[in-house]
DSSP file (Angstrom, degrees, kcal/mol; ACC not computed):
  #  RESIDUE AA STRUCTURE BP1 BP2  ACC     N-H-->O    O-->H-N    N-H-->O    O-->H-N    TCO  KAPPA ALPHA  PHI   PSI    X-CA   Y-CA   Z-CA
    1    1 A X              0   0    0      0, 0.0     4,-0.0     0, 0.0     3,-0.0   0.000 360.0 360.0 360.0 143.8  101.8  102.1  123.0
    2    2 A X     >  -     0   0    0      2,-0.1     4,-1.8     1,-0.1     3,-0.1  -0.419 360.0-118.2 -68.1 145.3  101.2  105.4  120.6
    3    3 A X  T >4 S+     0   0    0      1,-0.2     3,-1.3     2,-0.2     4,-0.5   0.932 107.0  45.7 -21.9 -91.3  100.0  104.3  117.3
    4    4 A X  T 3> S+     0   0    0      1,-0.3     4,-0.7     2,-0.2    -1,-0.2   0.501 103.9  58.4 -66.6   2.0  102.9  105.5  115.1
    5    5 A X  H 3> S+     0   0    0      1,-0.2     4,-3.5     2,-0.2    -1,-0.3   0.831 114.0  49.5 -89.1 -25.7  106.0  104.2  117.3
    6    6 A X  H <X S+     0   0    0     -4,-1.8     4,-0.7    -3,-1.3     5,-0.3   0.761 109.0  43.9 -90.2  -7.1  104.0  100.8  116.5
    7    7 A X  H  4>S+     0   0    0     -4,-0.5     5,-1.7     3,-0.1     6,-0.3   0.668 116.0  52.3 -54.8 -50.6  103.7  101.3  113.0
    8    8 A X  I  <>S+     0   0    0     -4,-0.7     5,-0.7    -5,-0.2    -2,-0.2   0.984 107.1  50.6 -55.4 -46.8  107.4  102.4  113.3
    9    9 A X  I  <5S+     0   0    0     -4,-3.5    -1,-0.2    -5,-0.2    -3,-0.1   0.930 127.3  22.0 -62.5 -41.1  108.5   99.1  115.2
   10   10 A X  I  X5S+     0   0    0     -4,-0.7     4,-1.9    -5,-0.3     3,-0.4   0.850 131.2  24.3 -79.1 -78.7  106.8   96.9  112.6
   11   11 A X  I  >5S+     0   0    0     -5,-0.3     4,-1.7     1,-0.2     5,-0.3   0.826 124.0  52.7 -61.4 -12.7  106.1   98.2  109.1
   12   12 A X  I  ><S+     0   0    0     -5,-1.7     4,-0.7     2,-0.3    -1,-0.2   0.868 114.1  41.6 -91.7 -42.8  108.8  100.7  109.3
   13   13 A X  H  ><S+     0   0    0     -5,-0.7     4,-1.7    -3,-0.4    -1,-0.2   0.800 113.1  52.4 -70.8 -23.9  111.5   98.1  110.3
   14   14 A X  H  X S+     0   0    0     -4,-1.9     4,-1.3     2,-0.2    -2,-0.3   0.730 111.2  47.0 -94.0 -39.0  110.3   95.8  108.0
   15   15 A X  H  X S+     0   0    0     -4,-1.7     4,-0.8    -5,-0.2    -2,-0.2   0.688 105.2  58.3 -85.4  -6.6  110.6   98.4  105.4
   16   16 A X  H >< S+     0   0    0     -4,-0.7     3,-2.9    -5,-0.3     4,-0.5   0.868 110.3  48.2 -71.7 -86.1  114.2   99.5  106.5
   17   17 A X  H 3X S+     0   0    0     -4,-1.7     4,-0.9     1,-0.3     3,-0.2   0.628 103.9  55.6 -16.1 -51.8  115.2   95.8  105.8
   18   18 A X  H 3X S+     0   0    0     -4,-1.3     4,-0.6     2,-0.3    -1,-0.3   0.663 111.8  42.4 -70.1 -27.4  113.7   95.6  102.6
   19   19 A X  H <X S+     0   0    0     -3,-2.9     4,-1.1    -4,-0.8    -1,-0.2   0.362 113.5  56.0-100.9  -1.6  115.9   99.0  101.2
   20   20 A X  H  4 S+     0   0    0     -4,-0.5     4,-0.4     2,-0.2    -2,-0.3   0.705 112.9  41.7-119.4  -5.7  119.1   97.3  103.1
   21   21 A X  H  X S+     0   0    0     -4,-0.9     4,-1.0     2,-0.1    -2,-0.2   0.658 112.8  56.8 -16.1 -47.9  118.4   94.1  100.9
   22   22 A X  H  < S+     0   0    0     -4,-0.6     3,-0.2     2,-0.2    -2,-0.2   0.804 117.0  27.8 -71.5 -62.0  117.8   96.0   98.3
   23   23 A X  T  < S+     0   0    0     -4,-1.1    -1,-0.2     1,-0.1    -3,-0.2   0.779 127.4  45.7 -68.7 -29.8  120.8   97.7   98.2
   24   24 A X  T  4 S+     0   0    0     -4,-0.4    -2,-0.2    -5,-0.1    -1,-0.1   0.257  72.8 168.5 -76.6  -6.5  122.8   95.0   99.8
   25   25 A X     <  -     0   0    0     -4,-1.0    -3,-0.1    -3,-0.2     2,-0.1   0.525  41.7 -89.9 -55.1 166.2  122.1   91.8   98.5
   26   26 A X        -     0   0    0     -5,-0.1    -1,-0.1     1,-0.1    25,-0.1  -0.374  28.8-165.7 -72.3 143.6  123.9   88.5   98.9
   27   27 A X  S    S+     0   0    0     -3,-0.1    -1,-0.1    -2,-0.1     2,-0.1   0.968  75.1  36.7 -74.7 -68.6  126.8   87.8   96.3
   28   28 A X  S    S-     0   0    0      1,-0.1     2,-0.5    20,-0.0    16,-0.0  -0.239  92.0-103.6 -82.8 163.4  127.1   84.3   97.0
   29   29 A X        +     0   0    0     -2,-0.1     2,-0.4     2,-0.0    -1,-0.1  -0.546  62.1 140.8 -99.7 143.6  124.5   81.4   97.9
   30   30 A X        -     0   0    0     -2,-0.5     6,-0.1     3,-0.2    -4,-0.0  -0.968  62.1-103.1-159.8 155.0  124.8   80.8  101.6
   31   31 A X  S    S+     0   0    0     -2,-0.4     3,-0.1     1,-0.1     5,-0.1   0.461  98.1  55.0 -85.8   6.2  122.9   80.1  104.4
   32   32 A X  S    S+     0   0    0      1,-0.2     2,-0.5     3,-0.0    -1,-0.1   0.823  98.2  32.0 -70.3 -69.5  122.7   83.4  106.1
   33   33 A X  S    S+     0   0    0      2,-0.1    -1,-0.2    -8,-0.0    -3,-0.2  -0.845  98.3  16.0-121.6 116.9  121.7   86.2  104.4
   34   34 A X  S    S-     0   0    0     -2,-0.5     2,-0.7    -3,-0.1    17,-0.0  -0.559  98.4 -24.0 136.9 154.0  119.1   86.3  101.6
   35   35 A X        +     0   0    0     -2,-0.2     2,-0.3    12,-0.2    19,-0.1  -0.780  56.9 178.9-103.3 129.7  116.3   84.1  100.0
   36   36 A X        +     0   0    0     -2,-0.7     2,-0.4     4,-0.1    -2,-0.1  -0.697  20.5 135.4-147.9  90.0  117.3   80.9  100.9
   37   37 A X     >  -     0   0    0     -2,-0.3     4,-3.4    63,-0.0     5,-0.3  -0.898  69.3-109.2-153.0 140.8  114.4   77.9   99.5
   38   38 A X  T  4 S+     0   0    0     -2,-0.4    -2,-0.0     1,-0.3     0, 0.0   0.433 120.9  61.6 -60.5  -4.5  116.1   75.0   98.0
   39   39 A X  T >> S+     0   0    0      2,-0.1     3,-1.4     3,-0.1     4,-0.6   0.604 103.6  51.2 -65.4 -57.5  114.8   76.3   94.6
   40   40 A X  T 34 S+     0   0    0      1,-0.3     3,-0.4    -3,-0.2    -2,-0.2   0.988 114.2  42.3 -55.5 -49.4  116.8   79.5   95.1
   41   41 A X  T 3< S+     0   0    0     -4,-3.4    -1,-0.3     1,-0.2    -3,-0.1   0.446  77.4 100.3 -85.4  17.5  120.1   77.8   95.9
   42   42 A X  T <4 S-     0   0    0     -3,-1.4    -1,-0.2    -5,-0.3     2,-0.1   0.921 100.2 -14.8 -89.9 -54.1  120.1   75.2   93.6
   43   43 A X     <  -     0   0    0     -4,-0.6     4,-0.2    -3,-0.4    69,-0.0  -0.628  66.8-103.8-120.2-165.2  122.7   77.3   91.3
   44   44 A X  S >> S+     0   0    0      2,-0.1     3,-3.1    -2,-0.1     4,-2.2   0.806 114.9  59.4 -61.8 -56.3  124.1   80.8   90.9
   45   45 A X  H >> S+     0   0    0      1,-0.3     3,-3.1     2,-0.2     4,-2.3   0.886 115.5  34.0 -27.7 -74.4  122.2   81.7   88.1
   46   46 A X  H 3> S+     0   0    0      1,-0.3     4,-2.9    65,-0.2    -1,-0.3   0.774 110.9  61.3 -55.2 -19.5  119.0   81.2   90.0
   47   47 A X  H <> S+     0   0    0     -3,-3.1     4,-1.7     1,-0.2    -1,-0.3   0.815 107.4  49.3 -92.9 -26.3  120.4   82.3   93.4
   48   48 A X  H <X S+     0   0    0     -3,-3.1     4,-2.0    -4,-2.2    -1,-0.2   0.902 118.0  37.8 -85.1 -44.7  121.0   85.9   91.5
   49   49 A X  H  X>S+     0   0    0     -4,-2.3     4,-5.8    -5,-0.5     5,-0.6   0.934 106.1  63.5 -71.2 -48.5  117.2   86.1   90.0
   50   50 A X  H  X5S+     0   0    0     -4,-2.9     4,-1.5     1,-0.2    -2,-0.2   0.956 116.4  31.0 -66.3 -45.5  115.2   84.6   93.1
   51   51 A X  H  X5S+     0   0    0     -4,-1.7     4,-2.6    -5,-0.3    -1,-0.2   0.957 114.4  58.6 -92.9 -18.9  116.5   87.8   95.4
   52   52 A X  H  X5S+     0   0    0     -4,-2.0     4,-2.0    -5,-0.2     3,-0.2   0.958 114.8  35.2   7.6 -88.3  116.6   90.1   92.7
   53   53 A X  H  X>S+     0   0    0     -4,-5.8     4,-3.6     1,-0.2     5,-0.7   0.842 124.6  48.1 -67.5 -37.3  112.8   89.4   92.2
   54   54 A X  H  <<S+     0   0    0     -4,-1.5    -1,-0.2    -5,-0.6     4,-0.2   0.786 110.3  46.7 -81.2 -29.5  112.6   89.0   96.0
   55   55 A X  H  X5S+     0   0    0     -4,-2.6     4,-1.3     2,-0.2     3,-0.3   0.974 113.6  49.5 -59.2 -91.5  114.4   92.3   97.1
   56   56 A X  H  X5S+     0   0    0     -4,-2.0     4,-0.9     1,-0.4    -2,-0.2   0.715 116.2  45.3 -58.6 -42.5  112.4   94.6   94.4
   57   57 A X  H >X>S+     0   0    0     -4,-3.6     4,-1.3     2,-0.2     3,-1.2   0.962 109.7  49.0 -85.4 -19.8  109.0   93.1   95.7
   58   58 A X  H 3><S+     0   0    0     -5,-0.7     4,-1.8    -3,-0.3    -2,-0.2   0.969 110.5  54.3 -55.8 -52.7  109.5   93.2   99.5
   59   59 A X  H 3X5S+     0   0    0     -4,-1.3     4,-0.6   -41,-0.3    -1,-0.3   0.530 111.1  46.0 -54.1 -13.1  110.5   96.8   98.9
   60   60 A X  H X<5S+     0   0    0     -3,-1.2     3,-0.6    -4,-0.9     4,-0.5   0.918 117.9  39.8 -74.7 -82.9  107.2   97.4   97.0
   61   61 A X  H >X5S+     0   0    0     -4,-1.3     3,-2.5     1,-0.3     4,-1.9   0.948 110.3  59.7 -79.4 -48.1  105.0   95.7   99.4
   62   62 A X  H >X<S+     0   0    0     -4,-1.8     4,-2.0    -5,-0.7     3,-1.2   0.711 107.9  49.0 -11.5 -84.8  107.0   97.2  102.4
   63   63 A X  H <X S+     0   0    0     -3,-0.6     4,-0.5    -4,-0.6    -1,-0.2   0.308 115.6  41.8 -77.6 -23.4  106.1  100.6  101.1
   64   64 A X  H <> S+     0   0    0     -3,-2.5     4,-0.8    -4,-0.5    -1,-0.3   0.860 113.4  47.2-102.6 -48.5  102.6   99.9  100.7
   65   65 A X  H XX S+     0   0    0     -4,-1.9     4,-1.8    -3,-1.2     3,-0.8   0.901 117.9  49.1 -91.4 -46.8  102.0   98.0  103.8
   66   66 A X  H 3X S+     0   0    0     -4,-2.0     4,-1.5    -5,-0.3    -1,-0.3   0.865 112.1  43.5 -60.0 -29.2  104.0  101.0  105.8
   67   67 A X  H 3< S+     0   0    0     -4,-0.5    -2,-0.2     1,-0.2    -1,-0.2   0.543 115.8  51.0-100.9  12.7  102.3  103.9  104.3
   68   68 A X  H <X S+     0   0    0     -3,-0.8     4,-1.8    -4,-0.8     3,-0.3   0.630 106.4  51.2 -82.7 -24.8   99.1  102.1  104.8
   69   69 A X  H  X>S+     0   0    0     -4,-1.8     4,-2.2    -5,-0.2     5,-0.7   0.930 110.1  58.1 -78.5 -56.4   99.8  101.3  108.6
   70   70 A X  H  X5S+     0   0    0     -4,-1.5     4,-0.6    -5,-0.3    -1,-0.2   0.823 108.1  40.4 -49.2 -27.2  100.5  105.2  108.9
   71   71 A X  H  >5S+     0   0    0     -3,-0.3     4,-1.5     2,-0.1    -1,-0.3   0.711 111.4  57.4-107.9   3.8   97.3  106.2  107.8
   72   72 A X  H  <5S+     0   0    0     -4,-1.8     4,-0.2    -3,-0.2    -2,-0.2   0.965 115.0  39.6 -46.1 -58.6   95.7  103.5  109.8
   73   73 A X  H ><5S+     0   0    0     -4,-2.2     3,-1.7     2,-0.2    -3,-0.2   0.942 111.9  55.6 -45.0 -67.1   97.4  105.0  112.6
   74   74 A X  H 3<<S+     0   0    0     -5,-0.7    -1,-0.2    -4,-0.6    -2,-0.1   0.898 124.6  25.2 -21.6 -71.3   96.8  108.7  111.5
   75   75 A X  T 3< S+     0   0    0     -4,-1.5    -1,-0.2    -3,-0.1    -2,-0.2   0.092  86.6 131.6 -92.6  10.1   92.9  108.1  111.3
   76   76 A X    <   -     0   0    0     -3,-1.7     3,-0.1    -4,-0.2    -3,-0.0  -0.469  34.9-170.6 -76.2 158.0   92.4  105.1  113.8
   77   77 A X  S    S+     0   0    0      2,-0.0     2,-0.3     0, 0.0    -1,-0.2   0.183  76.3  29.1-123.9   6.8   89.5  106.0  116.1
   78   78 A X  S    S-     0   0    0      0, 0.0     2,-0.6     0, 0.0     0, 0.0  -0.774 108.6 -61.6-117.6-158.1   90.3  103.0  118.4
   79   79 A X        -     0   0    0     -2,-0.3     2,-0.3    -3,-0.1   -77,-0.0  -0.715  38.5-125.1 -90.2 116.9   93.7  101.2  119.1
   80   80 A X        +     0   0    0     -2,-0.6    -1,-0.1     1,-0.1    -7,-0.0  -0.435  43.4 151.6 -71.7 125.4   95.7   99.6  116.8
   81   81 A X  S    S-     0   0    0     -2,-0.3    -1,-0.1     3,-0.0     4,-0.1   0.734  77.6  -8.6-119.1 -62.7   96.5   95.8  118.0
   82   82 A X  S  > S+     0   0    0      2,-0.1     4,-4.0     1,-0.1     5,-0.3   0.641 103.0  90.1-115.6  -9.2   97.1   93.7  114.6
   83   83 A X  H  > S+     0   0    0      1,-0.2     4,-1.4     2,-0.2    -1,-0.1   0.880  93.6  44.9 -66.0 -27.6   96.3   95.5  111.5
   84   84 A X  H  > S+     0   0    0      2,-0.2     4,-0.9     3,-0.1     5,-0.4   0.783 115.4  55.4 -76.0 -15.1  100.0   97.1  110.9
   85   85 A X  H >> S+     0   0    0      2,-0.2     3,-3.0     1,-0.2     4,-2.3   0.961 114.2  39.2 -81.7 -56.9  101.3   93.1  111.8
   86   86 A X  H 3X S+     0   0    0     -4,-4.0     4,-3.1     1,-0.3    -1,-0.2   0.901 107.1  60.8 -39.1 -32.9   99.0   91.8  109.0
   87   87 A X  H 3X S+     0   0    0     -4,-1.4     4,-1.1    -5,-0.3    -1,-0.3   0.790 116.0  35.3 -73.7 -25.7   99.8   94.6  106.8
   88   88 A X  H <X S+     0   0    0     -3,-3.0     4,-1.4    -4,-0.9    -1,-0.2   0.851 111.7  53.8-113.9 -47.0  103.5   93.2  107.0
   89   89 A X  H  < S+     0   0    0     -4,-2.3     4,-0.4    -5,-0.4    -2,-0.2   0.832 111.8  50.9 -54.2 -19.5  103.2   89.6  107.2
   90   90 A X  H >X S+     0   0    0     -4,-3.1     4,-2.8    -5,-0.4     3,-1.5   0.962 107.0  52.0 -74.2 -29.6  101.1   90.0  103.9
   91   91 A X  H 3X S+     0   0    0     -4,-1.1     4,-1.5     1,-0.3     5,-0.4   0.911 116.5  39.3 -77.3 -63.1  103.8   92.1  102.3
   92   92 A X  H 3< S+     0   0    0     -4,-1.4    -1,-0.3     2,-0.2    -2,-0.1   0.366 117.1  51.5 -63.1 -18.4  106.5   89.1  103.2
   93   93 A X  H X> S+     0   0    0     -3,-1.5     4,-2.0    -4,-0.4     3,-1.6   0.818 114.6  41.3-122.5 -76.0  103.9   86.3  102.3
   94   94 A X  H 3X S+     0   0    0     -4,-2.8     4,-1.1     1,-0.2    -2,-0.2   0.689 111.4  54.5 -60.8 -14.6  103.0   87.9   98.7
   95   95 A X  H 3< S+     0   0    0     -4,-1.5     5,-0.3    -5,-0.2    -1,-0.2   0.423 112.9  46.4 -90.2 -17.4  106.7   88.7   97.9
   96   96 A X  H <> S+     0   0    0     -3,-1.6     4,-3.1    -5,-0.4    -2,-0.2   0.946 112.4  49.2 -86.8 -37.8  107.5   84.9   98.7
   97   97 A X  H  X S+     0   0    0     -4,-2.0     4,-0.9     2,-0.2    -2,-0.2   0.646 114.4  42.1 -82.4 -13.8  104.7   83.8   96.7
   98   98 A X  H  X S+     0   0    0     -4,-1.1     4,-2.3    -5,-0.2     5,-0.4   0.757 113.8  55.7 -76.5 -43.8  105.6   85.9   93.6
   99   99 A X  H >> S+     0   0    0     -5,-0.2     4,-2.0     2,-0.2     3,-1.2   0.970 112.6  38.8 -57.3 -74.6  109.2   85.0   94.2
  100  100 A X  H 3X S+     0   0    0     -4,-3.1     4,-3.1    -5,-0.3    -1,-0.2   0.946 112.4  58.3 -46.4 -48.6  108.5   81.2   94.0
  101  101 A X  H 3X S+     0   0    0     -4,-0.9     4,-0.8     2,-0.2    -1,-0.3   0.881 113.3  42.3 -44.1 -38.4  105.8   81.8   91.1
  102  102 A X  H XX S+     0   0    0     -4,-2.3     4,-4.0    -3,-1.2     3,-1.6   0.976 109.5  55.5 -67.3 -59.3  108.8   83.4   89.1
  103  103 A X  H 3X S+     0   0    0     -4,-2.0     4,-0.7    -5,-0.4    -2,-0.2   0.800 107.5  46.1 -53.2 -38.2  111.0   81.0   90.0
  104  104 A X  H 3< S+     0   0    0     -4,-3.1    -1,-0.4    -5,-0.5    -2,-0.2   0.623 112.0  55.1 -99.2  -6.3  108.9   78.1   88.6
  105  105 A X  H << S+     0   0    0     -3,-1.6    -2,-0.2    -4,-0.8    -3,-0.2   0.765 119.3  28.5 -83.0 -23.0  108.1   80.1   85.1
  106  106 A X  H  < S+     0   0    0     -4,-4.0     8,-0.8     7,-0.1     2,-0.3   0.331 114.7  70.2-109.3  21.3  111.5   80.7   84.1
  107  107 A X  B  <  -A  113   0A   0     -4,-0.7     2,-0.2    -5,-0.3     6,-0.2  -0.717  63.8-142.9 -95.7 160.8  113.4   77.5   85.8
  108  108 A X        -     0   0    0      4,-0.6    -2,-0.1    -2,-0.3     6,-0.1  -0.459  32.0-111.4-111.4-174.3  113.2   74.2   85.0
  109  109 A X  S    S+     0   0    0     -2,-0.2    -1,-0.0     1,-0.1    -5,-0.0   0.880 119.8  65.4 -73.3 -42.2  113.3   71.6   88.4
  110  110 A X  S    S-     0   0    0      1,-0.1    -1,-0.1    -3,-0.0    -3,-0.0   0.749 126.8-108.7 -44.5 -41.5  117.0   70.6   87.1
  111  111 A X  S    S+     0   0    0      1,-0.2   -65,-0.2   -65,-0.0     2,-0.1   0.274  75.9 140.2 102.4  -2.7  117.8   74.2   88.0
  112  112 A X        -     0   0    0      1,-0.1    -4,-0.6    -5,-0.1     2,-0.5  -0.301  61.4-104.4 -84.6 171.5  118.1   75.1   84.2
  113  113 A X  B     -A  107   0A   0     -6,-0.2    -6,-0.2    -2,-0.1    -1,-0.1  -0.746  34.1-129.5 -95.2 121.3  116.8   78.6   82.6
  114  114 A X              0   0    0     -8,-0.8    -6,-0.1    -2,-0.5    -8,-0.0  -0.109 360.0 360.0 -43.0 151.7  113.0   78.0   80.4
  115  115 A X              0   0    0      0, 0.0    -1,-0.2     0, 0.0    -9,-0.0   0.098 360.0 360.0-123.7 360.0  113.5   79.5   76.8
């Protein structure tokens, strides 16, 4: 498979997603669409902050992780097999772990807002 259609199939979808969250997010807490951890859903309030914060970083590290897989690709002198899949499974794995981190300084367990 060429390099860049497989940078395109991962990070590139994975950053498409992240700008159609991002502009799109869920109104309501549901079980579709959104992030969805039993912290997140516990109220609105929280349901509003936890993809907020979760949107704005996936779309960060999406951006990063794609226009690093692109100049992996660009410069590779073998064949790229897993480095654009880490590059987007970190992006999605640090955007969860900032999301929860948030979520546990300004929340209580009760679901109420820290002052």
């Amino acid at each position: 498979m060429n390099p860049i259609t497989y940078v395109l199939t991962t990070n590139g979808l994975l950053f498409l997603l992240s700008i159609i969250f991002w502009k799109f997010p869920p109104k309501k807490i549901n079980a579709i669409y959104g992030y969805r951890t039993a912290k997140a859903m516990q109220n609105q309030k929280i349901w509003n902050f936890a993809n907020s914060f979760f949107n704005k970083n996936l779309l960060i590290y999406s951006g990063i992780s794609f226009l690093a897989s692109l100049v992996f690709a660009t410069y590779a002198t073998k064949e790229l097999s897993w480095q654009p899949m880490v590059l987007a499974l970190l992006s999605i794995l640090v955007s969860i772990i900032k999301t929860e981190r948030a979520l546990n300084d300004n929340f209580t367990d009760e679901g109420k807002f820290k002052s």
